[in-house]
VEXNUKOL-722437 format. One record per residue (C-alpha): residue in three letters; chain; y, z, x. Coordinates in nm, 3 decimals. Last residue first. Layout:
BEGIN
 resn chain       y       z       x
  ALA     A       Y       Z       X
...
REM end
This chain:
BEGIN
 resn chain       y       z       x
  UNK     A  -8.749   0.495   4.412
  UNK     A  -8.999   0.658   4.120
  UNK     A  -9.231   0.888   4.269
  UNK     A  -9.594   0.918   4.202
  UNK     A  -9.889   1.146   4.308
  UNK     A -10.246   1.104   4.251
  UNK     A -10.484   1.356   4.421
  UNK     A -10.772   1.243   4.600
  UNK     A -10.686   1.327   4.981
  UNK     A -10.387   1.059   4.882
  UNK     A -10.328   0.819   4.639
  UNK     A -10.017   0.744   4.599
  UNK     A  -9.847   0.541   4.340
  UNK     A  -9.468   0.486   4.457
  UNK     A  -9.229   0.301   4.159
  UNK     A  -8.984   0.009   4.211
  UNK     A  -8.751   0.005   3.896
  UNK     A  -8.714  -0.165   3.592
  UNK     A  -8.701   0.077   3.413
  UNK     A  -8.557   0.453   3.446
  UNK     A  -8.305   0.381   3.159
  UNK     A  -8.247   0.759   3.013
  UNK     A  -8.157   0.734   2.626
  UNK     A  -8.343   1.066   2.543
  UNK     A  -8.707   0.865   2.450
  UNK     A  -8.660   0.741   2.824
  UNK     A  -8.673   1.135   2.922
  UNK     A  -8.955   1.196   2.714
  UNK     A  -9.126   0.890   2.783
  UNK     A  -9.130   0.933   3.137
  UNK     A  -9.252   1.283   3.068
  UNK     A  -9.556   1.147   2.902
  UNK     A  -9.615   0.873   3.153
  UNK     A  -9.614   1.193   3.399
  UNK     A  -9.844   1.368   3.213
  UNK     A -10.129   1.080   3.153
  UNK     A -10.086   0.985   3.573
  UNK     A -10.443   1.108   3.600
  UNK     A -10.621   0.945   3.364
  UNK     A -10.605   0.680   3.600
  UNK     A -10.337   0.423   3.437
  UNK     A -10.413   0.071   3.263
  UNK     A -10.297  -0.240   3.356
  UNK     A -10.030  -0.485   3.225
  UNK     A  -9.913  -0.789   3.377
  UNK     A  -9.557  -0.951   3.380
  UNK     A  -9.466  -1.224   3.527
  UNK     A  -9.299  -1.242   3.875
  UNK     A  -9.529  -1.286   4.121
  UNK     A  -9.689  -0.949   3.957
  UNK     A  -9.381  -0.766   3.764
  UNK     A  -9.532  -0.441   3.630
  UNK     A  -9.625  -0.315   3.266
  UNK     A  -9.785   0.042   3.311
  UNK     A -10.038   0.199   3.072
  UNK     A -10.194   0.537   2.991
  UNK     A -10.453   0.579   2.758
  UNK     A -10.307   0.705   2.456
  UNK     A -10.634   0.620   2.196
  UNK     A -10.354   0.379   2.048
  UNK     A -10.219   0.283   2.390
  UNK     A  -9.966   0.455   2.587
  UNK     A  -9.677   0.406   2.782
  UNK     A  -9.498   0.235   3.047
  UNK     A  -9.240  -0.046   3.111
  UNK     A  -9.114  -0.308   3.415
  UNK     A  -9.217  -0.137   3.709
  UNK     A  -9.192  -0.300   4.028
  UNK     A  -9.506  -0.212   4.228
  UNK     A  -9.529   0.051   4.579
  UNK     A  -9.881   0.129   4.620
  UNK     A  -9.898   0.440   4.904
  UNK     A -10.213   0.540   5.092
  UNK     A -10.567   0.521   4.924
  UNK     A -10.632   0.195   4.736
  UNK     A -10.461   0.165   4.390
  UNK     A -10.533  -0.149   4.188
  UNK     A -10.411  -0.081   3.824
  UNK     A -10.725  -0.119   3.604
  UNK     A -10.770  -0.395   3.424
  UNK     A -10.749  -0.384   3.053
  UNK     A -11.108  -0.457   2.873
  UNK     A -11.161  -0.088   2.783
  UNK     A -10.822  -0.094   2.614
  UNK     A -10.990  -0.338   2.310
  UNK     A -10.693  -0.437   2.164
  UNK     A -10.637  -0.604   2.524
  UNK     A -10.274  -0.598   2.626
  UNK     A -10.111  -0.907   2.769
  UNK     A  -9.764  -0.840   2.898
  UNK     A  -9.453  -1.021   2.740
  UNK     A  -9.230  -0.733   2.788
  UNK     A  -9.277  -0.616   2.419
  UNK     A  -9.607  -0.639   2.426
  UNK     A  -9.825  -0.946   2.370
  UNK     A -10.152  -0.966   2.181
  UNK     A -10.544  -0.960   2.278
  UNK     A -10.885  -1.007   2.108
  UNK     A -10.739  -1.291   1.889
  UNK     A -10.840  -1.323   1.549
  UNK     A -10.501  -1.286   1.405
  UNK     A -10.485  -0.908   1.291
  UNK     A -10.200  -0.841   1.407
  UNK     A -10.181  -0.499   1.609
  UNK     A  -9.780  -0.374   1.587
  UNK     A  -9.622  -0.269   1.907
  UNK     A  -9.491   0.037   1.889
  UNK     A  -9.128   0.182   2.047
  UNK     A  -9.208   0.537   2.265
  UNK     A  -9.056   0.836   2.106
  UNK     A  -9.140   1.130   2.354
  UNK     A  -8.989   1.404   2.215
  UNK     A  -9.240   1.377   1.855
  UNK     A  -9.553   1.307   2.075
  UNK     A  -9.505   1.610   2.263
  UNK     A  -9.442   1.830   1.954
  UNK     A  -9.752   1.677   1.806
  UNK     A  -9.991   1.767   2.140
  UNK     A  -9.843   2.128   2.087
  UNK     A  -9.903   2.121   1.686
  UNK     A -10.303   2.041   1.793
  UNK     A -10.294   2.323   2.073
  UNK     A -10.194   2.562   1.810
  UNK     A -10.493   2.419   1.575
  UNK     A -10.709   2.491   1.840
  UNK     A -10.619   2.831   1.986
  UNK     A -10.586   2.970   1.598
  UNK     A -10.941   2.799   1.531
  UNK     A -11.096   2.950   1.812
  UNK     A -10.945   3.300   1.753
  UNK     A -11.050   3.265   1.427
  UNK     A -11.400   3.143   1.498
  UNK     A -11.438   3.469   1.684
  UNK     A -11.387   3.702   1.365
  UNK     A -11.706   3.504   1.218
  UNK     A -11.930   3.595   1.500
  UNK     A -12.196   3.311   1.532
  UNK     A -12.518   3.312   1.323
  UNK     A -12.339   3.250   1.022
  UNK     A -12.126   2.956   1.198
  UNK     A -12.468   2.796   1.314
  UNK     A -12.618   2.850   0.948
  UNK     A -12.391   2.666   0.779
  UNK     A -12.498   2.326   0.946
  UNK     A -12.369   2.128   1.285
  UNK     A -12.049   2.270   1.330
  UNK     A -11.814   2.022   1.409
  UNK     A -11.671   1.955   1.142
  UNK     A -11.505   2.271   1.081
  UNK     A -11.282   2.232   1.366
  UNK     A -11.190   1.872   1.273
  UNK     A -11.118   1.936   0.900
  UNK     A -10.882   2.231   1.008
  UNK     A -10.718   2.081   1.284
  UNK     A -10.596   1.824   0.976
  UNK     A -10.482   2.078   0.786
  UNK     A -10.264   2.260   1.067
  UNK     A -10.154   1.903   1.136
  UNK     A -10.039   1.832   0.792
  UNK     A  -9.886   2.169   0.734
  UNK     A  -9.684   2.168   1.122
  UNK     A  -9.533   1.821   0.924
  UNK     A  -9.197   1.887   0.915
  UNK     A  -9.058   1.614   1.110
  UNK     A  -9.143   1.321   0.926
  UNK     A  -9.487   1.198   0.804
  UNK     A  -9.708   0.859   0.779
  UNK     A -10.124   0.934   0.832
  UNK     A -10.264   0.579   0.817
  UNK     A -10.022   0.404   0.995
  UNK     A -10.168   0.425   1.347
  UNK     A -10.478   0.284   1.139
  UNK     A -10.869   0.446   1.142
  UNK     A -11.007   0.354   0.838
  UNK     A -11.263   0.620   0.782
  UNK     A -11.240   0.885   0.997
  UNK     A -10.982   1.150   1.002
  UNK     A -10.942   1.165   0.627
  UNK     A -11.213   1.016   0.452
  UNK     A -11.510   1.175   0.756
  UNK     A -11.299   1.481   0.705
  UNK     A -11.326   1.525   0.325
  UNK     A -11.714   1.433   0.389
  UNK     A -11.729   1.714   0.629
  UNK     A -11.579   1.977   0.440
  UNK     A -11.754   1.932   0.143
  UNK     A -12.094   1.959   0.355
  UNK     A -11.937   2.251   0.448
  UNK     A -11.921   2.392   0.104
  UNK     A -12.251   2.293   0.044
  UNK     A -12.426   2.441   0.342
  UNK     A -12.233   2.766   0.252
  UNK     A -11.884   2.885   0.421
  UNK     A -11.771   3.204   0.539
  UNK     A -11.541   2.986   0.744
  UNK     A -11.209   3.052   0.543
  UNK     A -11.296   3.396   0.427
  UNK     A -11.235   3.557   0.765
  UNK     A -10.820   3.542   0.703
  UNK     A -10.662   3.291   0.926
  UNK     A -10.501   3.447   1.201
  UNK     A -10.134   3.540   1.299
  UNK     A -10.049   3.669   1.595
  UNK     A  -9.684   3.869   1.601
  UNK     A  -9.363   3.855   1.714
  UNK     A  -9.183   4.096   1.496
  UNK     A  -8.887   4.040   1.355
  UNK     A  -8.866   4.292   1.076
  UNK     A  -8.907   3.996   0.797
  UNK     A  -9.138   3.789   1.061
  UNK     A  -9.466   3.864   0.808
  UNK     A  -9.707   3.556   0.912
  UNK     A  -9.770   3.249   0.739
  UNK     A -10.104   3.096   0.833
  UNK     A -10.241   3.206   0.462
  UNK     A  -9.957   3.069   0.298
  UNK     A  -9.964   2.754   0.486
  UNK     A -10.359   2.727   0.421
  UNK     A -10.326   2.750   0.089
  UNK     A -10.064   2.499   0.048
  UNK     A -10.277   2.283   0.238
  UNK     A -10.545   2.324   0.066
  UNK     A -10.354   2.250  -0.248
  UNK     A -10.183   1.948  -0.153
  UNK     A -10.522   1.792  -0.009
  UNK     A -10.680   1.817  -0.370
  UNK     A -10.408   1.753  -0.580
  UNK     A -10.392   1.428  -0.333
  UNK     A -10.778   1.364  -0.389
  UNK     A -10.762   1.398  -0.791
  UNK     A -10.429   1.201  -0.793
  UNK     A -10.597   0.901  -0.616
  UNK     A -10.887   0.921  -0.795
  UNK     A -10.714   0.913  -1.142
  UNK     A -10.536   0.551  -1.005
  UNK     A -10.845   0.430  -0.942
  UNK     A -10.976   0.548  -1.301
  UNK     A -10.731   0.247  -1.437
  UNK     A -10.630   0.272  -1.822
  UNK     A -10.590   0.659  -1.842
  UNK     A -10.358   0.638  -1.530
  UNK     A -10.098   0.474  -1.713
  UNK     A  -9.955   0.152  -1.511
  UNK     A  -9.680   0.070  -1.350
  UNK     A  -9.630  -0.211  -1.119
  UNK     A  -9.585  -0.357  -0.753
  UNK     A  -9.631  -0.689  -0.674
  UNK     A  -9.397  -0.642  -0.352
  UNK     A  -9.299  -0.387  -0.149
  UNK     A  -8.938  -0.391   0.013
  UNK     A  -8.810  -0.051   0.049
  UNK     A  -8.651  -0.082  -0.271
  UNK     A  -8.920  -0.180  -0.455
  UNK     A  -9.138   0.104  -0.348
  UNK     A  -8.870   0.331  -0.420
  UNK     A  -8.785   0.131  -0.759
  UNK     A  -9.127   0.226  -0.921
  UNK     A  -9.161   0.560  -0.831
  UNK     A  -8.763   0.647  -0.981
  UNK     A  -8.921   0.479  -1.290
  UNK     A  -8.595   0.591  -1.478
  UNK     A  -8.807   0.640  -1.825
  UNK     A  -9.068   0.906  -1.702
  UNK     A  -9.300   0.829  -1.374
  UNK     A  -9.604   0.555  -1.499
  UNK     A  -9.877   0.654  -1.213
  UNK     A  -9.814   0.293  -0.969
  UNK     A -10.014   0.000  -0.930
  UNK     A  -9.996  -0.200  -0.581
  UNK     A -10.095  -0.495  -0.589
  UNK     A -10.184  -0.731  -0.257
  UNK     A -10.187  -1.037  -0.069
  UNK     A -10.047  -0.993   0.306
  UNK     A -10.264  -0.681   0.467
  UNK     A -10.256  -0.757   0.842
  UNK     A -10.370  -0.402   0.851
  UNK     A -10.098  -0.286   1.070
  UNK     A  -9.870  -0.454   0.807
  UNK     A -10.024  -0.299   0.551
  UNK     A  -9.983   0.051   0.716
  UNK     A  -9.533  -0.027   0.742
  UNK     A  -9.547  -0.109   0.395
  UNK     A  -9.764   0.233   0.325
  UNK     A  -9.508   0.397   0.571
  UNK     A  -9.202   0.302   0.416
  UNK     A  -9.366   0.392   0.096
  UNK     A  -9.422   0.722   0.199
  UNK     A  -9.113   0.800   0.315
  UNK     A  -8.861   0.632   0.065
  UNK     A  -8.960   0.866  -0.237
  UNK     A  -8.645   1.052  -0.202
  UNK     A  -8.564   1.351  -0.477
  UNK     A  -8.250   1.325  -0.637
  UNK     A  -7.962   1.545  -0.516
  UNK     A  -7.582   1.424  -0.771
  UNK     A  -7.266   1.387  -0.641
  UNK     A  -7.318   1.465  -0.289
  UNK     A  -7.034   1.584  -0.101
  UNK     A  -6.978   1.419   0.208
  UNK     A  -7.063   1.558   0.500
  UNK     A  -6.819   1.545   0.869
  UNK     A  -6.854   1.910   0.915
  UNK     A  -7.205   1.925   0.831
  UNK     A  -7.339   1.750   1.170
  UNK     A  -7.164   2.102   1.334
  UNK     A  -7.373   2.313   1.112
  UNK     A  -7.682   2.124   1.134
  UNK     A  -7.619   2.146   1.518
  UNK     A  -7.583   2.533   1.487
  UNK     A  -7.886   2.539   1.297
  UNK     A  -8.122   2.409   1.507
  UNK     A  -7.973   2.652   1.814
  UNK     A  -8.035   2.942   1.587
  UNK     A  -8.384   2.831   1.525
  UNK     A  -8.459   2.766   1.911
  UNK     A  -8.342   3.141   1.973
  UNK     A  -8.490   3.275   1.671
  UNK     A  -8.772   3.497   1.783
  UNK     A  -8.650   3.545   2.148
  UNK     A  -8.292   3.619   1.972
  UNK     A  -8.416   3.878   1.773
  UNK     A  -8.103   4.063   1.605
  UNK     A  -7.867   3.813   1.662
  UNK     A  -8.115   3.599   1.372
  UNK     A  -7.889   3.789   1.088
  UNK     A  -7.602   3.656   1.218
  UNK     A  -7.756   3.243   1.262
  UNK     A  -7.940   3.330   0.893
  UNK     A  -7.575   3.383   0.745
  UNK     A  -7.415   3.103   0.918
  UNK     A  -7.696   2.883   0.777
  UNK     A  -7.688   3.020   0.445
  UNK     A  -7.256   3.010   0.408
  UNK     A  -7.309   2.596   0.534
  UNK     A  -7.590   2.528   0.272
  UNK     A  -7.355   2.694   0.018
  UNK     A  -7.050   2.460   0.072
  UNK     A  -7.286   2.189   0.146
  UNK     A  -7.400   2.255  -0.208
  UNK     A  -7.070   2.311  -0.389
REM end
């Protein structure tokens, strides 16, 4: 019955959408795939909601900590313990319930994601424009959102110094494909943090920081879109008191990028056999190449950021481009590169 009346919505939007196909073209598209993936569903018996996510990505932030020994208590969740098994399941260990009254750590936690959840709820609706008669239209943030007092920012800052700051893991933040909320939110705590005091956004026109905010935070789901098409594989950071590790073409790659060598390119062409690229955690750009035949990584002129990006794109699609001899040229101070 559900597929049966996900598949009648979907057909129904995709009619519907005819009438502003610059509006929904991308939509339409999305939901003609769904629609072809759905002829080969199952029926599910029962829908339960799916924890897996976030534990996935708390086992997968411990192990970018180099976190071995831990416990992990759990809210008590009814008599199923649906909680409880998800983080089991996924392969967490020493993992319990426990009643919140008994452990104010546990109280925290649900004060700071009731917290978060609301903002950003807030902020959605408030983001979310009127597209019922298909109009493309700007939407802005209502005026009220930086009429803020010294307190208020100050509020603002310390949930963005916990947030954006303080323990800064690749794992920290874990989400799937909808997350435009999450980054939208997180924009948010940036763009207010950087005024200095309350004053300096009272003394500036308030209808300005809208614009500034809109440009920002749609520049921020940009940057996300890019990093979502261009899947690059990771390479976890042990913690093993060593100032280096070892990608996954045997390179050495400082955890401290500053102390990566810089490619050597002297004006003219610079023909090297490529062996990888991509990015490191602050996404400097990096190349793996074959050096009398082992492999050495160096980092990229800022320069060559967009066409690693692309590079990752198109490998991200199944597209082998490496190995492969590659051209850096540096000529009349522009950077060019070709791929032979």
């Amino acid at each position: 019955m559900f597929v049966k009346e996900l598949r009648s919505f979907l057909e129904d939007r995709i009619v519907k959408n005819q009438a502003n196909t610059t509006l929904k073209e991308h939509e339409n598209q999305a939901f003609e795939e769904i629609l072809i993936l759905l002829e080969d569903t199952e029926v599910p018996e029962t829908l339960d909601w799916s924890y897996f996510a976030p534990f996935d990505g708390f086992k997968k932030l411990l192990t970018e900590m180099n976190v071995n020994e831990y416990q992990l208590m759990i809210d008590r969740e009814g008599k199923k313990s649906h909680t409880l098994n998800s983080a089991m399941d996924v392969g967490l260990e020493n993992v319990t319930e426990e009643d919140s009254k008994d452990y104010v750590g546990i109280r925290m936690a649900d004060l700071l994601v009731g917290l978060i959840s609301r903002l950003m709820q807030s902020l959605k609706i408030s983001l979310t424009g009127n597209y019922k008669e298909g109009e493309i239209k700007k939407t802005l943030l209502d005026s009220g959102w930086f009429a803020l007092n010294q307190r208020q920012l100050d509020l603002y800052k310390k949930l963005y110094r916990v947030i954006c700051e303080n323990n800064d893991y690749w794992y920290k933040s874990y989400s799937g494909i909808y997350s435009d909320d999450l980054v939208a939110f997180v924009a948010l705590l940036q763009f207010v943090n950087h005024f200095s005091d309350a004053d300096e956004i009272r003394n500036s026109k308030i209808e300005m920081q809208l614009e500034y905010y809109n440009a920002f935070v749609c520049e921020s789901l940009n940057e996300r879109y890019k990093i979502m098409r261009n899947k690059l594989p990771i390479d976890p950071i042990v913690e093993d008191g060593k100032d280096y590790f070892y990608n996954q073409r045997g390179a050495k790659v400082y955890k401290d990028i500053n102390k990566q060598p810089m490619l050597p390119l002297h004006s003219g062409q610079n023909e090297f056999y490529v062996l990888s690229v991509g990015f490191s955690q602050n996404r400097t750009p990096l190349v793996t190449i074959s050096e009398n035949d082992k492999p050495i990584c160096y980092r990229l002129p800022n320069e060559y950021s967009d066409w690693t990006m692309t590079v990752a794109g198109v490998s991200s699609m199944g597209e082998r481009l490496f190995p492969s001899k590659v051209l850096f040229s540096l000529i009349g101070g522009r950077y060019l590169v070709d791929i032979l």
